[in-house]
HTML snippet that shows the backbone in 3Dmol.js (N, CA, C, O; Angstrom):
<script src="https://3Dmol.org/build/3Dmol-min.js"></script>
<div id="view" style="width:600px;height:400px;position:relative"></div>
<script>
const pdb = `
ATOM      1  N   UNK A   1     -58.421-258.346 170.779  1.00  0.00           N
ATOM      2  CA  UNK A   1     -57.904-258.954 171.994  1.00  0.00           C
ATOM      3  C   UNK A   1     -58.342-258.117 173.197  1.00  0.00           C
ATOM      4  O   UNK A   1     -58.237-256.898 173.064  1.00  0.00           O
ATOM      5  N   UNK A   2     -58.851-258.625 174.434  1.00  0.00           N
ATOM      6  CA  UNK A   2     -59.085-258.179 175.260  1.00  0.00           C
ATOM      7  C   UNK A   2     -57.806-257.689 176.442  1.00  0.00           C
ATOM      8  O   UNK A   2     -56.960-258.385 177.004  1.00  0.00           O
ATOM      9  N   UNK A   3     -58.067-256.289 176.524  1.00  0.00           N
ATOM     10  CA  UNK A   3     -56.527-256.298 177.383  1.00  0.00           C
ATOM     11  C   UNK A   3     -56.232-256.721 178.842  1.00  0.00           C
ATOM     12  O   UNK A   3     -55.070-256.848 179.229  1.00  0.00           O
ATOM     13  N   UNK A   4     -57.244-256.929 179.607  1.00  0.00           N
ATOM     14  CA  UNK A   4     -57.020-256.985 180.920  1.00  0.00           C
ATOM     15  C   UNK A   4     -58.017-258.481 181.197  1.00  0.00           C
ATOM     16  O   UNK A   4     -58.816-258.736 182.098  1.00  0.00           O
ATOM     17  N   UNK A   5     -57.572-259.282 180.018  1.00  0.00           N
ATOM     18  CA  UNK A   5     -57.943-261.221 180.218  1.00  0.00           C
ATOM     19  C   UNK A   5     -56.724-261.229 180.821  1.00  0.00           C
ATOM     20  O   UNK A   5     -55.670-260.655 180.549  1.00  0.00           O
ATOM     21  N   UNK A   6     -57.097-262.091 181.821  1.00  0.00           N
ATOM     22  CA  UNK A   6     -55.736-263.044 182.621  1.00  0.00           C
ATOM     23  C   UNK A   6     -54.981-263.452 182.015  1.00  0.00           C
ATOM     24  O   UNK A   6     -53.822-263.196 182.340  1.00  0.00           O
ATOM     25  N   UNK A   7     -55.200-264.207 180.950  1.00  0.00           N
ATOM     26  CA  UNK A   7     -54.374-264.777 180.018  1.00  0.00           C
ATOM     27  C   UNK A   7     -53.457-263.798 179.744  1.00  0.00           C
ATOM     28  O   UNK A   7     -52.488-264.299 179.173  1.00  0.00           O
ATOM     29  N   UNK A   8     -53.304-262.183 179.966  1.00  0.00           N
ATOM     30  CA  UNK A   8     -52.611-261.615 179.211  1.00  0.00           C
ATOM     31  C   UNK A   8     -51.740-261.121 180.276  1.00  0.00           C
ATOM     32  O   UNK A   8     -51.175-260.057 180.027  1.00  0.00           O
ATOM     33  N   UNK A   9     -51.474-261.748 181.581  1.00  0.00           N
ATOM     34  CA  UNK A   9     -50.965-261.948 182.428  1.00  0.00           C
ATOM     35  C   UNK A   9     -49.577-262.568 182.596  1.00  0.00           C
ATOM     36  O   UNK A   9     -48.567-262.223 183.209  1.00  0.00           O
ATOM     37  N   UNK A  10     -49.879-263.547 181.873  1.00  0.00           N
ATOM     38  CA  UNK A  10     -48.982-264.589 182.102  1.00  0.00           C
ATOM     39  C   UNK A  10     -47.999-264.826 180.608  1.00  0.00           C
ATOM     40  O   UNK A  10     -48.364-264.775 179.434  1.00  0.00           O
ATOM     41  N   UNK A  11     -46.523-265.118 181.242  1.00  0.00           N
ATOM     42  CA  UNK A  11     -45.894-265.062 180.058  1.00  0.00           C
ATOM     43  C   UNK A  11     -44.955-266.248 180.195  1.00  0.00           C
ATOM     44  O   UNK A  11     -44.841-266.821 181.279  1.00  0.00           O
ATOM     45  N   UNK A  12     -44.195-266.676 178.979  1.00  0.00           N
ATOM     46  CA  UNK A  12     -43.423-268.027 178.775  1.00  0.00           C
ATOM     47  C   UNK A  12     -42.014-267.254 179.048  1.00  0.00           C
ATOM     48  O   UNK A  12     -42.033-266.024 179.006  1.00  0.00           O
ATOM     49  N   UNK A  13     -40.924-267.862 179.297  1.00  0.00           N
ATOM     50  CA  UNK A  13     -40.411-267.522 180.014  1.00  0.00           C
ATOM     51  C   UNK A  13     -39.199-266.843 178.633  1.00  0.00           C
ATOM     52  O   UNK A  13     -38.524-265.891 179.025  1.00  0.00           O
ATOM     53  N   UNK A  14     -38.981-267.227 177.363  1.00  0.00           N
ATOM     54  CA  UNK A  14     -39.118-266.796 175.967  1.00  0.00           C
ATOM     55  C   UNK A  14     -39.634-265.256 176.360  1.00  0.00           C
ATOM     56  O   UNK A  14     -38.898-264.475 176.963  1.00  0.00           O
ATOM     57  N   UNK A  15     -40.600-265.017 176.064  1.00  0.00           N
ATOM     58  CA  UNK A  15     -41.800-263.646 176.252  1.00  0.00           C
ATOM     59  C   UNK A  15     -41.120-262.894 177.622  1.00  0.00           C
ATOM     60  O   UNK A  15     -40.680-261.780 177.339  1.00  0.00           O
ATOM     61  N   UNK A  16     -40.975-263.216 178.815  1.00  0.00           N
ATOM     62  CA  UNK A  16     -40.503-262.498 180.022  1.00  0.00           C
ATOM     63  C   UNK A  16     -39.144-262.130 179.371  1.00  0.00           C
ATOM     64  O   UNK A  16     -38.757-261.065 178.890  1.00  0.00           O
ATOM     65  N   UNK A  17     -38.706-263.004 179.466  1.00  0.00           N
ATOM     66  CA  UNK A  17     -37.355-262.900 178.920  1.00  0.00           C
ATOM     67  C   UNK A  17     -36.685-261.431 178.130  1.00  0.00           C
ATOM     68  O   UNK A  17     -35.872-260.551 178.414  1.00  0.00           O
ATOM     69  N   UNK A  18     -37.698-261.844 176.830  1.00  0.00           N
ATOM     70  CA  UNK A  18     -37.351-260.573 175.829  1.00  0.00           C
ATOM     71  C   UNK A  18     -38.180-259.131 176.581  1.00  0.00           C
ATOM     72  O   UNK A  18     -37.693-258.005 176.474  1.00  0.00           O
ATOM     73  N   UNK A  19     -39.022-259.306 177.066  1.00  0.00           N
ATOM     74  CA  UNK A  19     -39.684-258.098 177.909  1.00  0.00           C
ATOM     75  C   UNK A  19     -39.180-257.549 179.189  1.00  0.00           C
ATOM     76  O   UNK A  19     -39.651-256.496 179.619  1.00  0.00           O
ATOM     77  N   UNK A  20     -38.272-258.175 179.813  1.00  0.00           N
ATOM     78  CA  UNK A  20     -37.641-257.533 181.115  1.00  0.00           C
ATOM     79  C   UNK A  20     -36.131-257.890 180.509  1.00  0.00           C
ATOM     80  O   UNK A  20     -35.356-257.882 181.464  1.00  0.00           O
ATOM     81  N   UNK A  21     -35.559-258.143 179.500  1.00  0.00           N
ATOM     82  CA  UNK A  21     -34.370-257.769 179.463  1.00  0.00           C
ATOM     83  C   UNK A  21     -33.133-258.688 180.098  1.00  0.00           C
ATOM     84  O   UNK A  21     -31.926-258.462 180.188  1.00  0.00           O
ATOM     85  N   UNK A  22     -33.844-259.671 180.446  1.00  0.00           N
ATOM     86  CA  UNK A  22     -32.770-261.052 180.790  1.00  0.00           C
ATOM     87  C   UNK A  22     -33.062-262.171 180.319  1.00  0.00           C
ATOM     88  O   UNK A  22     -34.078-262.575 179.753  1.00  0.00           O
ATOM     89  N   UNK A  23     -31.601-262.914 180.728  1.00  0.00           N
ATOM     90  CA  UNK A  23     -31.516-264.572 179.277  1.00  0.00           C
ATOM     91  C   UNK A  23     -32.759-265.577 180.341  1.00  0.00           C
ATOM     92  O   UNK A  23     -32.955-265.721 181.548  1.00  0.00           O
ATOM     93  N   UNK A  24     -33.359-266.084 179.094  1.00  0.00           N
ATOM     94  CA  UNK A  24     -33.980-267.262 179.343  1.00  0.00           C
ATOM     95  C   UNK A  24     -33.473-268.065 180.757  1.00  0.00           C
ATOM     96  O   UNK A  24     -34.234-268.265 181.704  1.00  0.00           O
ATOM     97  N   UNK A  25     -32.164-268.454 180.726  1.00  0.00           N
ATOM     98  CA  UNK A  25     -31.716-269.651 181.365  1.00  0.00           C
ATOM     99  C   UNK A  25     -31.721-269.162 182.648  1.00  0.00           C
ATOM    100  O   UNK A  25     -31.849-269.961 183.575  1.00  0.00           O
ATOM    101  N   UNK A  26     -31.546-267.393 182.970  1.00  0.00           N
ATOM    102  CA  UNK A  26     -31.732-267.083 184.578  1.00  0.00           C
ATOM    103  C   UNK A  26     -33.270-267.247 184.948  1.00  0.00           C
ATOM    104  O   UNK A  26     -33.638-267.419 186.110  1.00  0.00           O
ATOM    105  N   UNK A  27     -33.845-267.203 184.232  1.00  0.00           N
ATOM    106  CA  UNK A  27     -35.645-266.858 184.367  1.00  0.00           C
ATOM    107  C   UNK A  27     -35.732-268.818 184.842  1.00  0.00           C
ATOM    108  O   UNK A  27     -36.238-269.368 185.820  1.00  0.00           O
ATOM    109  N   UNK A  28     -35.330-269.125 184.188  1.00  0.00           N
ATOM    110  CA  UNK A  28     -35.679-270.773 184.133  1.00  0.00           C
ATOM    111  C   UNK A  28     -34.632-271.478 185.454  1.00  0.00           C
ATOM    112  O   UNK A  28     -34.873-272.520 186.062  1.00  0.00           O
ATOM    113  N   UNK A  29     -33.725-270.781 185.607  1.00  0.00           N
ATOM    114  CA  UNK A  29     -32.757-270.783 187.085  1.00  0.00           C
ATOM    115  C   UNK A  29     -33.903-270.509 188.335  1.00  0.00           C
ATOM    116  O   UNK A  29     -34.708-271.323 188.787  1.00  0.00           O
ATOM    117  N   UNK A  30     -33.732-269.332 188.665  1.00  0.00           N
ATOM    118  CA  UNK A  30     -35.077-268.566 189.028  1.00  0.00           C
ATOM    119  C   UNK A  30     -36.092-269.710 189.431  1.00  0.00           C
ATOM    120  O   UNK A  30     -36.074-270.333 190.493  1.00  0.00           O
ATOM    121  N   UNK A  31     -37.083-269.888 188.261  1.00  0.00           N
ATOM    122  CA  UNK A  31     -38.425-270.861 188.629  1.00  0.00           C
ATOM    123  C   UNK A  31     -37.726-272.234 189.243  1.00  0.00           C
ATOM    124  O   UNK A  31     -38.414-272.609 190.193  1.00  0.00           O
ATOM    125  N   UNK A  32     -36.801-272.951 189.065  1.00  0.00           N
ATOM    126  CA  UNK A  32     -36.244-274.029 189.520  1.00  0.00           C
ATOM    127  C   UNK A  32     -35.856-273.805 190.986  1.00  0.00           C
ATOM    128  O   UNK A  32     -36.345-274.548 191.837  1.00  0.00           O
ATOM    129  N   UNK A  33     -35.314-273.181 191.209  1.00  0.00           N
ATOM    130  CA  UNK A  33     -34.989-273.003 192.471  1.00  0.00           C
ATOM    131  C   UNK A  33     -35.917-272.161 193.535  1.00  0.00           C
ATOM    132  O   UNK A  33     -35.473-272.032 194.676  1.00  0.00           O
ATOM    133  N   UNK A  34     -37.010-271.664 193.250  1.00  0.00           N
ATOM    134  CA  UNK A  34     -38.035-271.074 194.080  1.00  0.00           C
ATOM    135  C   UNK A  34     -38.163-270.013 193.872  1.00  0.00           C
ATOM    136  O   UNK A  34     -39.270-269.696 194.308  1.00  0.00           O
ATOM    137  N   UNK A  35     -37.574-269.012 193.346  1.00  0.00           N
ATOM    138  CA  UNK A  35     -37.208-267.846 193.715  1.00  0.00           C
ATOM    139  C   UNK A  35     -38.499-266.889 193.035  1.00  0.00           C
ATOM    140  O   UNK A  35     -38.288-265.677 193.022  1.00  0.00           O
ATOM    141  N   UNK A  36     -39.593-267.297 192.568  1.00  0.00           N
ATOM    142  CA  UNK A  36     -40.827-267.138 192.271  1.00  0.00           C
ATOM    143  C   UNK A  36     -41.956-267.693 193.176  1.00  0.00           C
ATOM    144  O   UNK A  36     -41.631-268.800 193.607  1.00  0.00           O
ATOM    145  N   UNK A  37     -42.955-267.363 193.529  1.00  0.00           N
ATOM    146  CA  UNK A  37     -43.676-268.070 194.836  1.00  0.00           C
ATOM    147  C   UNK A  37     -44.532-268.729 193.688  1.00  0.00           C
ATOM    148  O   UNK A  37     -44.593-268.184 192.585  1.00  0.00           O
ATOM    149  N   UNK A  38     -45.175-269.872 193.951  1.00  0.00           N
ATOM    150  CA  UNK A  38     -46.189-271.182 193.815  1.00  0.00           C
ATOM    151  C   UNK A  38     -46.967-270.299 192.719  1.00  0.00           C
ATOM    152  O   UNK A  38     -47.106-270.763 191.587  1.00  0.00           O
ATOM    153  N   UNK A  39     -47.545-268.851 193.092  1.00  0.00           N
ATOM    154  CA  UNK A  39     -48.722-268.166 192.639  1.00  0.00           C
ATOM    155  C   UNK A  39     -47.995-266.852 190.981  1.00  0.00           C
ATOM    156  O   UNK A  39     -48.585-266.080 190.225  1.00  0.00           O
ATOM    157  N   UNK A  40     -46.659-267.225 191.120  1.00  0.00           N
ATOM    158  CA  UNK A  40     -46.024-266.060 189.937  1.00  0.00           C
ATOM    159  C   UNK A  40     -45.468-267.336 188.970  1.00  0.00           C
ATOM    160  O   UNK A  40     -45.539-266.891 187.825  1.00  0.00           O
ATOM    161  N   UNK A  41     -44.880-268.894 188.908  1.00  0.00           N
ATOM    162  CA  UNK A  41     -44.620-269.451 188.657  1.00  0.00           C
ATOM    163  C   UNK A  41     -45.167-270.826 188.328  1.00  0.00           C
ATOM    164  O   UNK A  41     -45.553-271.478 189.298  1.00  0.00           O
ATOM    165  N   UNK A  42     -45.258-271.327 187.243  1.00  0.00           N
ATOM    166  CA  UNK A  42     -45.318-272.955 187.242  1.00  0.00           C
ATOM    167  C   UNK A  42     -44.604-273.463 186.068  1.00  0.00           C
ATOM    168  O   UNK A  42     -43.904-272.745 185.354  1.00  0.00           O
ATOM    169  N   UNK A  43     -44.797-274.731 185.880  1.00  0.00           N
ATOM    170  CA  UNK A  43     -43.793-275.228 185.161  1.00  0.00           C
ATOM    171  C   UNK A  43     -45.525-276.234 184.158  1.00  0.00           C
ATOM    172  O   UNK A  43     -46.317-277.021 184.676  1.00  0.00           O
ATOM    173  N   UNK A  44     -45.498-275.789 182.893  1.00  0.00           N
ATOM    174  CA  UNK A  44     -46.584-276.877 181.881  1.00  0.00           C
ATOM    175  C   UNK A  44     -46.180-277.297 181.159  1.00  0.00           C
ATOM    176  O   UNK A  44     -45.940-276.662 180.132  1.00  0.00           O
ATOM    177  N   UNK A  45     -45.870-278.629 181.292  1.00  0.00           N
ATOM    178  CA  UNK A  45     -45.133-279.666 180.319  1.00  0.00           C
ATOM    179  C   UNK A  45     -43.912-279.383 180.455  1.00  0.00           C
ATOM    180  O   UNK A  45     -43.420-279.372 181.584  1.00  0.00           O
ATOM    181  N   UNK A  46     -43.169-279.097 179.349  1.00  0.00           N
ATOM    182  CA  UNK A  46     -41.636-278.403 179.551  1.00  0.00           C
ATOM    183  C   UNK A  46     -41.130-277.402 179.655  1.00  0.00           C
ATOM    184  O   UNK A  46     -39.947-277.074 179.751  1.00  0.00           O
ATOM    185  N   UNK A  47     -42.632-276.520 179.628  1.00  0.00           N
ATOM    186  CA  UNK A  47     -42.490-274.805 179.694  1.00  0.00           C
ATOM    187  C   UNK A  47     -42.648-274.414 180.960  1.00  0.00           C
ATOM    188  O   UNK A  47     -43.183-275.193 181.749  1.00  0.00           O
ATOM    189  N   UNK A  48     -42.237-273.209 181.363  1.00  0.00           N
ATOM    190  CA  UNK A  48     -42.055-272.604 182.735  1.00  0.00           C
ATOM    191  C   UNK A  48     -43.216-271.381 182.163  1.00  0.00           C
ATOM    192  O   UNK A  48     -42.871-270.723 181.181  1.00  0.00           O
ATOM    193  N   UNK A  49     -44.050-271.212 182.552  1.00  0.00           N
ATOM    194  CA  UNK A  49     -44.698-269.918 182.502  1.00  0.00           C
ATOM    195  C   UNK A  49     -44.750-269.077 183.894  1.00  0.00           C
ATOM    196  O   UNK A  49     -44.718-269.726 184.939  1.00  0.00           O
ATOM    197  N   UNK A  50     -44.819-267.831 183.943  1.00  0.00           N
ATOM    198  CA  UNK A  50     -44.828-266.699 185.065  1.00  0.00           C
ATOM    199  C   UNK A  50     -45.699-265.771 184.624  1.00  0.00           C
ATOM    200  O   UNK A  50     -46.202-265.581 183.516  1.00  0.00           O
ATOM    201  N   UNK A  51     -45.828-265.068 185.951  1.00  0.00           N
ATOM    202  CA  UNK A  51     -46.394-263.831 185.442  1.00  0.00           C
ATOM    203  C   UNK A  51     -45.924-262.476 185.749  1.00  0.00           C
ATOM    204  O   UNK A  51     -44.913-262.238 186.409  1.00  0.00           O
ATOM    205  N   UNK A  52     -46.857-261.432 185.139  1.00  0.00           N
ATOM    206  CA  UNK A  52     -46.375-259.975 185.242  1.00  0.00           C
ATOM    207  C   UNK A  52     -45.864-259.655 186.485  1.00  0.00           C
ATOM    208  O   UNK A  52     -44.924-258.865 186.571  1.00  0.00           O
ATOM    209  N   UNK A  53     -46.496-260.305 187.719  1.00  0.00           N
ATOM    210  CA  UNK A  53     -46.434-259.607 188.485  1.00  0.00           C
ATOM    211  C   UNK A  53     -45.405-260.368 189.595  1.00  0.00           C
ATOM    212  O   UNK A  53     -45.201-259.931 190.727  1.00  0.00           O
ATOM    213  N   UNK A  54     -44.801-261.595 189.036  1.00  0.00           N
ATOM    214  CA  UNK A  54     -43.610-262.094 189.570  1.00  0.00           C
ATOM    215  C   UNK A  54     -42.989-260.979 188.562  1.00  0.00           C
ATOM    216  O   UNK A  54     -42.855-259.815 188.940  1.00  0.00           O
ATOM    217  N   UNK A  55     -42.777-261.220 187.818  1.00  0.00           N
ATOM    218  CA  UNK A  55     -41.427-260.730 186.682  1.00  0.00           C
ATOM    219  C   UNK A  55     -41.129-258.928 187.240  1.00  0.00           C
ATOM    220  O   UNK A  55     -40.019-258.417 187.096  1.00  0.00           O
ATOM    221  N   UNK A  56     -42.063-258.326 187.730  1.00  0.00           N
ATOM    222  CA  UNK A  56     -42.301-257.286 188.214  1.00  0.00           C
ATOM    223  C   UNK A  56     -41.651-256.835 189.792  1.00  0.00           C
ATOM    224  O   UNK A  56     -41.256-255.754 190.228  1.00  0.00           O
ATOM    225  N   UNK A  57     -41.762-258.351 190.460  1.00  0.00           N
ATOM    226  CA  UNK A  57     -41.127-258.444 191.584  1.00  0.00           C
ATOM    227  C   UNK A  57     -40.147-258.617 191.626  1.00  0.00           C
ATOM    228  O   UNK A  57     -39.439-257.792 192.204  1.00  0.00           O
ATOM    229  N   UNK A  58     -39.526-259.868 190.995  1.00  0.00           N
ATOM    230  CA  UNK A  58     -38.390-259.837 190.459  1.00  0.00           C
ATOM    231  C   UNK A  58     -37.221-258.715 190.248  1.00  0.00           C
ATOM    232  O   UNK A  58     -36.246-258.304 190.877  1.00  0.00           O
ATOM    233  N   UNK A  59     -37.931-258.429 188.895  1.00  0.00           N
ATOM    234  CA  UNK A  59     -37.046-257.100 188.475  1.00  0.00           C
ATOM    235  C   UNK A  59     -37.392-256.066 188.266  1.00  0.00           C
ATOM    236  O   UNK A  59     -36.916-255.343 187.391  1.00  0.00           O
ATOM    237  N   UNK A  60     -38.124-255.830 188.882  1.00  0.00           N
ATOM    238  CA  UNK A  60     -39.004-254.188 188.799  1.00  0.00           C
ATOM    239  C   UNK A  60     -39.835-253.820 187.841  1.00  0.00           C
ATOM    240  O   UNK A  60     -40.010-254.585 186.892  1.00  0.00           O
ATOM    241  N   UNK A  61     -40.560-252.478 187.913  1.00  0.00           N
ATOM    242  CA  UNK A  61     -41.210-252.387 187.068  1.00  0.00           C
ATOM    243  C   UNK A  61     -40.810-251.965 185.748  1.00  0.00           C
ATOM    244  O   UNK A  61     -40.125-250.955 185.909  1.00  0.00           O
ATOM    245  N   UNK A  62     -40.881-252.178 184.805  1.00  0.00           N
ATOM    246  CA  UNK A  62     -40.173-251.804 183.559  1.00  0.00           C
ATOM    247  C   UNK A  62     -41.553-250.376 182.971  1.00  0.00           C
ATOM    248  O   UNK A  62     -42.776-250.289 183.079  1.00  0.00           O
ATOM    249  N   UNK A  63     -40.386-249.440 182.324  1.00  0.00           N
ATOM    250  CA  UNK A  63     -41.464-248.340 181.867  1.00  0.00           C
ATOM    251  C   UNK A  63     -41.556-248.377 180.411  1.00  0.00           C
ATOM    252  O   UNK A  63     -42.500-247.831 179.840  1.00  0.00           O
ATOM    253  N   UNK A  64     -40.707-248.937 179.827  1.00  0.00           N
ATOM    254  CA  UNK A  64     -40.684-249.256 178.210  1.00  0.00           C
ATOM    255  C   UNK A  64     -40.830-251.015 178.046  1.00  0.00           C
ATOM    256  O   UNK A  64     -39.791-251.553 177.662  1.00  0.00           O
ATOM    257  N   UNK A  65     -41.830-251.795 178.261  1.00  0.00           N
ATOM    258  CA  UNK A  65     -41.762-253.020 178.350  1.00  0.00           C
ATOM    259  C   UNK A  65     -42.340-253.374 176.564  1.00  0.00           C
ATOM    260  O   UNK A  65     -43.367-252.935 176.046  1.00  0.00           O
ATOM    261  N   UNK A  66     -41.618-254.009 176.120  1.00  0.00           N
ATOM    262  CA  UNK A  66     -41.659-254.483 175.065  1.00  0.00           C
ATOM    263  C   UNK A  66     -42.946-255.286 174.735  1.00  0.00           C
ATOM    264  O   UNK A  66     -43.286-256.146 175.548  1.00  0.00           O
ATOM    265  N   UNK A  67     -43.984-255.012 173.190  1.00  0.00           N
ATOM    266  CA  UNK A  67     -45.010-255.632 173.686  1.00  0.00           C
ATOM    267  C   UNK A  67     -44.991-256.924 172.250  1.00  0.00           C
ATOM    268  O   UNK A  67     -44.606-256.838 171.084  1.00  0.00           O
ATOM    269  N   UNK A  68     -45.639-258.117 173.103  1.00  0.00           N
ATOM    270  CA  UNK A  68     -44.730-259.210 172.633  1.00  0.00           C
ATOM    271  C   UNK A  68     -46.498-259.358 171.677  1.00  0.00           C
ATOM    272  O   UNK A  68     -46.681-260.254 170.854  1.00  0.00           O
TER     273      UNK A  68
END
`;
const viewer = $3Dmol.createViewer("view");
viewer.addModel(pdb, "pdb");
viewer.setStyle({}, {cartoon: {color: "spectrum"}});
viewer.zoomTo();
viewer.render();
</script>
């Protein structure tokens, strides 16, 4: 696996979830209501995906981040 593909950027909100240490349903609160900009957030199909560097903004940087 390549480590620094974009793809490895972006996480389901499942994956954020267990890696920054909060429930699904705030992460999915969160993307519903804006609180992610256009460019850390979208919604594919029924999944919400984000990325590192919302989840980072969000809730800081984590130094033990769980690797999924």
């Amino acid at each position: 696996m390549i480590s620094n593909h974009p793809l490895n950027e972006v996480l389901t909100c499942p994956e954020a979830a267990k890696m920054y240490e909060v429930t699904e349903d705030k992460l999915k609160r969160l993307c519903r209501e804006g609180e992610f900009t256009k460019d850390e957030a979208r919604k594919a199909g029924k999944y919400w995906l984000v990325t590192k560097q919302g989840m980072e903004r969000m809730f800081g940087k984590r130094a033990n981040i769980l690797k999924i």
